[in-house]
N, C-alpha and C positions, 0 to 999 in steps of 0.2 A: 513709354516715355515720350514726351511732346518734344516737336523740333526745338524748342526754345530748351529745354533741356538738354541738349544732346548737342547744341551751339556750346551751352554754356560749358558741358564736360569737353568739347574739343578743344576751348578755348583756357580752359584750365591746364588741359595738356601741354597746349603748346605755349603756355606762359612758363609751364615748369620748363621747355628744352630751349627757350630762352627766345623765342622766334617776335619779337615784337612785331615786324611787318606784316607777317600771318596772322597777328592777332589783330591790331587796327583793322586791316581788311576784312577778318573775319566779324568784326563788331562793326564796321559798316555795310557789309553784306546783310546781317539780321534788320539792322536800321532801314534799311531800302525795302526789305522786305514786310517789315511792318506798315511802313508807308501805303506801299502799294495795298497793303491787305485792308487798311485803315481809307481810305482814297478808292479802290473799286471794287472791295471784298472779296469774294472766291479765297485759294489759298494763297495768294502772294506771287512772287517769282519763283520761292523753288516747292 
């Protein structure tokens, strides 16, 4: 399974336990890290 998968199922989790904070940050963690993969290639930040 690709990270961008495995963002997506953490992020479906913790929309079900109701966490919105964790979820914004967590869909802005992916967003940065496209960025950067997009902007200097390699893997990203994480």
């Amino acid at each position: 399974m690709s990270k961008t998968g495995l963002m997506l199922a953490a992020l479906l989790v913790l929309t079900t336990a109701g966490c919105a904070p964790l979820l914004v940050g967590g869909a802005a963690a992916v967003v940065a890290d496209e960025a950067v993969e997009q902007d200097k290639g390699g893997d990203g930040l994480f």
